[in-house]
C-alpha positions in Angstrom: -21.6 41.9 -8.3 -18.1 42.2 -6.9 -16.3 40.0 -4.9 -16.5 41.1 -1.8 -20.4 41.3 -1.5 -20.2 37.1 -3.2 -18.6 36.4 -0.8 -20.8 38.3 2.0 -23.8 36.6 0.3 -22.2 33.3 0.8 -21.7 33.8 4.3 -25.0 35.0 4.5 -27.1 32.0 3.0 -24.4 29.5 4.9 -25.3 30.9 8.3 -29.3 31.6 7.7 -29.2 27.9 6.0 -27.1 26.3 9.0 -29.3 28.7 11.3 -32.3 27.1 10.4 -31.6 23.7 10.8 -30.2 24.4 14.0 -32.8 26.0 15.2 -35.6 22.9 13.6 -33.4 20.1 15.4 -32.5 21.4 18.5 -28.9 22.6 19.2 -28.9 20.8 22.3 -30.1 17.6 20.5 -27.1 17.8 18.0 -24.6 18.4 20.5 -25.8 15.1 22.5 -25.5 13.3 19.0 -22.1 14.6 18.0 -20.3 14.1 21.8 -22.1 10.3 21.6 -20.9 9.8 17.7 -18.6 6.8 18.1 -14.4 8.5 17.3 -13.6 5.1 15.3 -15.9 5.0 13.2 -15.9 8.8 12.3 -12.3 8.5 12.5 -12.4 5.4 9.4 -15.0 7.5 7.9 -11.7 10.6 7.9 -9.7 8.2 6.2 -12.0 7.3 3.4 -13.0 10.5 2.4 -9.2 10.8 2.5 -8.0 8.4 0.7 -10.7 9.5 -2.1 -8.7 12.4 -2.0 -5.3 11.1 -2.7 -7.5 9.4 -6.1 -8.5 12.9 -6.8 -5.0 14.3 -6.8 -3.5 11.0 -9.1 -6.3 11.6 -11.7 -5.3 15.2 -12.0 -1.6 13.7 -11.9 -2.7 12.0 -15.1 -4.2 14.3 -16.7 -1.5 16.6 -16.9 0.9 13.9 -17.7 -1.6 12.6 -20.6 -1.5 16.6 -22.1 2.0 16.6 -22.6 2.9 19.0 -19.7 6.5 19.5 -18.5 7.4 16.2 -16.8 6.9 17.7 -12.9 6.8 15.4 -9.5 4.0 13.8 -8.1 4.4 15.7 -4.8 3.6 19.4 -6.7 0.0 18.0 -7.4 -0.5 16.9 -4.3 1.0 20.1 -2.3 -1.2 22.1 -5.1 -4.4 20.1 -4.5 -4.3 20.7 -0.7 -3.4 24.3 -1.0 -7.0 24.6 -3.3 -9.2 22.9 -0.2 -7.3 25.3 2.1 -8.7 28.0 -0.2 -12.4 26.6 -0.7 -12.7 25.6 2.9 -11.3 28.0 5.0 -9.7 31.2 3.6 -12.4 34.5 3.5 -11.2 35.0 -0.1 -12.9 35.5 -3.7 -9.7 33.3 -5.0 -11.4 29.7 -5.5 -9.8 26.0 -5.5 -8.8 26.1 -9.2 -7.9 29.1 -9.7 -5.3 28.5 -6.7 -4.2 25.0 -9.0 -4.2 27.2 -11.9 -2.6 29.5 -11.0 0.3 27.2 -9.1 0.2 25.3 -12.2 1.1 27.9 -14.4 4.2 29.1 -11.9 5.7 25.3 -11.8 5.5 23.9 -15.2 6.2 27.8 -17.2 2.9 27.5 -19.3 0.2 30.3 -19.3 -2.6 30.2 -17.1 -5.6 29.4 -19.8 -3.7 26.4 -20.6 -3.1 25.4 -17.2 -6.9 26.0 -16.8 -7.7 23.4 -19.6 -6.3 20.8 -17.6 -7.8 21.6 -14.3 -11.4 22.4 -15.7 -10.8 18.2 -17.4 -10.1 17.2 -13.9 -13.1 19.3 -12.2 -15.6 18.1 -15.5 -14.2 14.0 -14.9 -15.3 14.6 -11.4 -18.7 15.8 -12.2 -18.8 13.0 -15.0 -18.3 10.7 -12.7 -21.0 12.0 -9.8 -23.6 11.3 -12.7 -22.6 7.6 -13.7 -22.2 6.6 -9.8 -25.6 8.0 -9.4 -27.4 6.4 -12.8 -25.5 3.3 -11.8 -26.6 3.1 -8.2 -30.3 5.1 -8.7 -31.6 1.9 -10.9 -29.6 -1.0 -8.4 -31.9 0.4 -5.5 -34.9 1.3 -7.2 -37.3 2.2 -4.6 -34.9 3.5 -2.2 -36.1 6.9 -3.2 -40.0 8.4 -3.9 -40.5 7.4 -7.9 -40.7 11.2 -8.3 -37.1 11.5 -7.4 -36.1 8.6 -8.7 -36.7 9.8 -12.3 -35.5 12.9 -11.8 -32.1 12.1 -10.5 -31.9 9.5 -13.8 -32.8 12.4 -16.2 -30.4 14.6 -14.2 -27.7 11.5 -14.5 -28.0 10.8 -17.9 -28.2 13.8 -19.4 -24.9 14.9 -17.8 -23.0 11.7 -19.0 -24.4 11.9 -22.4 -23.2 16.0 -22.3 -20.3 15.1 -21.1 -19.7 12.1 -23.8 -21.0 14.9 -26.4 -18.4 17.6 -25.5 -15.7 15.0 -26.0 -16.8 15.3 -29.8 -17.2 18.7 -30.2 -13.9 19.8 -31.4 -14.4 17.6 -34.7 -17.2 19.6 -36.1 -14.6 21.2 -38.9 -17.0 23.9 -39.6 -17.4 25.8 -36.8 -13.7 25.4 -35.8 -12.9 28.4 -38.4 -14.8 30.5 -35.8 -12.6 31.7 -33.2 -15.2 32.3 -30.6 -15.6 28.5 -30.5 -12.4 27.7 -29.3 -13.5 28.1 -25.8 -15.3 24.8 -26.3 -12.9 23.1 -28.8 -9.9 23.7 -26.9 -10.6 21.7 -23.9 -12.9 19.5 -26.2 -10.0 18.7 -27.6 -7.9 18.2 -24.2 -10.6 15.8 -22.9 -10.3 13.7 -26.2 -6.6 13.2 -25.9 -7.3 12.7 -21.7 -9.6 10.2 -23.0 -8.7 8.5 -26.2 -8.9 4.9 -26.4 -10.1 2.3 -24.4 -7.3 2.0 -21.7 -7.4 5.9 -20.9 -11.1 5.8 -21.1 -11.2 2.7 -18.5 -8.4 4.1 -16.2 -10.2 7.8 -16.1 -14.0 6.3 -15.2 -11.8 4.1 -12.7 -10.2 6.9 -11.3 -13.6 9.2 -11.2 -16.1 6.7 -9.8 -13.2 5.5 -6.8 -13.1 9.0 -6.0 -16.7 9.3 -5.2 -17.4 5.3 -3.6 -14.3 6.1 -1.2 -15.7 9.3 -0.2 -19.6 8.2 0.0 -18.3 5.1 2.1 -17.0 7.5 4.1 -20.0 9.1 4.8 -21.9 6.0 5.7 -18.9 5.2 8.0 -19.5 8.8 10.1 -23.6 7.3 9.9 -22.2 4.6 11.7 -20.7 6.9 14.0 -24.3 8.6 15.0 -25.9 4.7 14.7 -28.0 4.9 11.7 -27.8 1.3 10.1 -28.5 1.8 6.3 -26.8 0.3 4.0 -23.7 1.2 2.0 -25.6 1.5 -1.2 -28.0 4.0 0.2 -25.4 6.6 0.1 -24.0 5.9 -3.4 -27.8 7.1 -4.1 -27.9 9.7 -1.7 -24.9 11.2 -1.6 -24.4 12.4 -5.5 -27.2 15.2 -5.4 -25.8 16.3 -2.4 -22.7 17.1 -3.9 -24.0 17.9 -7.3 -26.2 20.8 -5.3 -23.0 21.7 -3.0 -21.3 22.5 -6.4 -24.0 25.5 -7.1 -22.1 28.4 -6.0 -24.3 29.7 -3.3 -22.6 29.1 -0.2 -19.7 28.9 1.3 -18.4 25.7 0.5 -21.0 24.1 0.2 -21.9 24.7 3.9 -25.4 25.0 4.5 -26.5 23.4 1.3 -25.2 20.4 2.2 -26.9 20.2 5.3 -30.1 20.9 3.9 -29.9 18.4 1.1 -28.9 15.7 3.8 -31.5 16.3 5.9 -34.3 16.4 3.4 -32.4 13.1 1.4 -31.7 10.6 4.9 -35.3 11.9 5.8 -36.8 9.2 3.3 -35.0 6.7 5.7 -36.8 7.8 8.8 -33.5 9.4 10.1 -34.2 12.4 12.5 -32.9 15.7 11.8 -30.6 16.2 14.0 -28.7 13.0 13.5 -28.1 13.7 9.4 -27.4 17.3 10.5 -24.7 15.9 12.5 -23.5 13.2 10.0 -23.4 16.4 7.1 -21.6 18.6 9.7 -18.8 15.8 10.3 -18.8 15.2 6.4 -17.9 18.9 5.9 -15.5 19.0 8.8 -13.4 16.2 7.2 -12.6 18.7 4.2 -11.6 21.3 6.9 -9.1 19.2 8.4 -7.9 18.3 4.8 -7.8 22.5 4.4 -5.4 22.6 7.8 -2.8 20.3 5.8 -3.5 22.9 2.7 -2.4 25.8 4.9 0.6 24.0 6.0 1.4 23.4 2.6 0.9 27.2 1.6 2.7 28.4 4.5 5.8 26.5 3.5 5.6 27.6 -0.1 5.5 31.6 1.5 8.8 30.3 3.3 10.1 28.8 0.0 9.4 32.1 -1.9 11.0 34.6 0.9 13.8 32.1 1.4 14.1 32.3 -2.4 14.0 36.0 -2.6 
């Protein structure tokens, strides 16, 4: 399939997805909820999300810094982290997030791009790491929360992921199959995430790092709830909120747009919340990483000035 008709299926399954709940919860009902949704609490909501941005980008910071490559500021992560949202949220184009950080990484610090991919596929595999042990942490602290049904499935889901992802670590020390040069795909960044993770201060610092990421950002979410006036409780999305973005992830839409939505609505539904108010709450979610994509275009605009001024 090329790239071009991706990306039109994307932006087909985003819009027949969004279309649908739209049309189920009343566009005239979500308007009234989002012009009523209370601006300081979506606003504190903003700043959360934020802030579990500015995590994201340190972690990756580390990471770098922990494989031994060139010694490069703080501020190139950060400019390089934003210009990726700016791609995944609102740029029409088949180039992703990580590639953009790839391929930015491999510019700055002179290395080739498959090793600047190692390092950015650790980050993107901490993050998903952590998803999993936020949700088998939080799942079995609010047992009942969800229908038993779900309950177990979100725990198999959860621990087999952390137990993959504590398996890959170890993969690059089977001796025998490293003679095989087809398996360096997996012992290569098997490898990286052992060094990432080796001991028990970079272990600590990385799972801090992964699950402050995620409670900053689901906290944020049940700030913008606050917003729209639903009253449950902070917990309830550090359940909710990981299969959300564990199904956003699935490349299917754009984004995640649509998806989300859909797995919001059917999720906050066990609460009793209607459908247009967790429509809203998803669509001021996903709006948070659009505003964070306006500071990635300002960021990729000045690089483009950097490069002509250069030139």
């Amino acid at each position: 399939m090329g790239q071009k008709l991706k990306f039109a299926v994307r932006l087909l399954v985003s819009i027949f997805l969004l279309g649908i709940l739209i049309y189920i919860a009343g566009p005239a009902q979500i308007y009234k909820e989002l012009i009523n949704s209370r601006l300081d609490y979506n606003f504190a909501g903003f700043i959360l999300i934020l802030t579990g941005t500015f995590v994201a980008v340190y972690r990756w910071y580390i990471i770098m810094n922990e494989l031994d490559f060139p010694k490069t500021p703080f501020l190139f992560y950060f400019k390089s982290y934003f210009r990726g949202i700016f791609f995944n949220q609102l740029l029409p184009s088949s180039i992703g997030g990580d590639a953009v950080k790839v391929i930015d990484t491999a510019k700055q610090l002179g290395c080739k791009k498959r090793e600047a991919f190692v390092g950015v596929l650790i980050d993107r595999g901490l993050g998903i790491a952590g998803i999993f042990l936020l949700n088998l942490i939080f799942n079995n602290m609010a047992q009942g929360f969800l229908p038993k049904s779900s309950y177990y499935i979100l725990n198999i889901i959860s621990f087999s992921g952390t137990a993959g992802f504590i398996v890959f670590m170890f993969l690059h020390k089977i001796e025998y199959l490293n003679r095989f040069k087809f398996y360096q795909v997996i012992s290569i960044p098997s490898k990286a995430l052992w060094t990432v993770m080796a001991g028990f201060k970079k272990t600590f610092l990385q799972v801090i790092l992964s699950l402050s990421i995620h409670i900053f950002t689901f906290a944020g979410v049940y700030m913008i709830a606050r917003a729209f006036g639903v009253d449950l409780p902070l917990y309830a999305f550090m359940v909710i909120m990981p299969p959300v973005i564990l199904l956003t992830i699935i490349p299917i839409s754009l984004a995640g747009w649509g998806v989300r939505e859909v797995s919001m609505v059917s999720l906050l539904s066990y609460s009793g919340i209607a459908q247009e108010t967790a429509l809203s709450i998803s669509i001021i979610f996903g709006f948070t990483y659009v505003i964070q994509g306006l500071l990635g275009l300002y960021f990729f605009i000045n690089s483009k000035k950097e490069i002509n001024n250069e030139s």
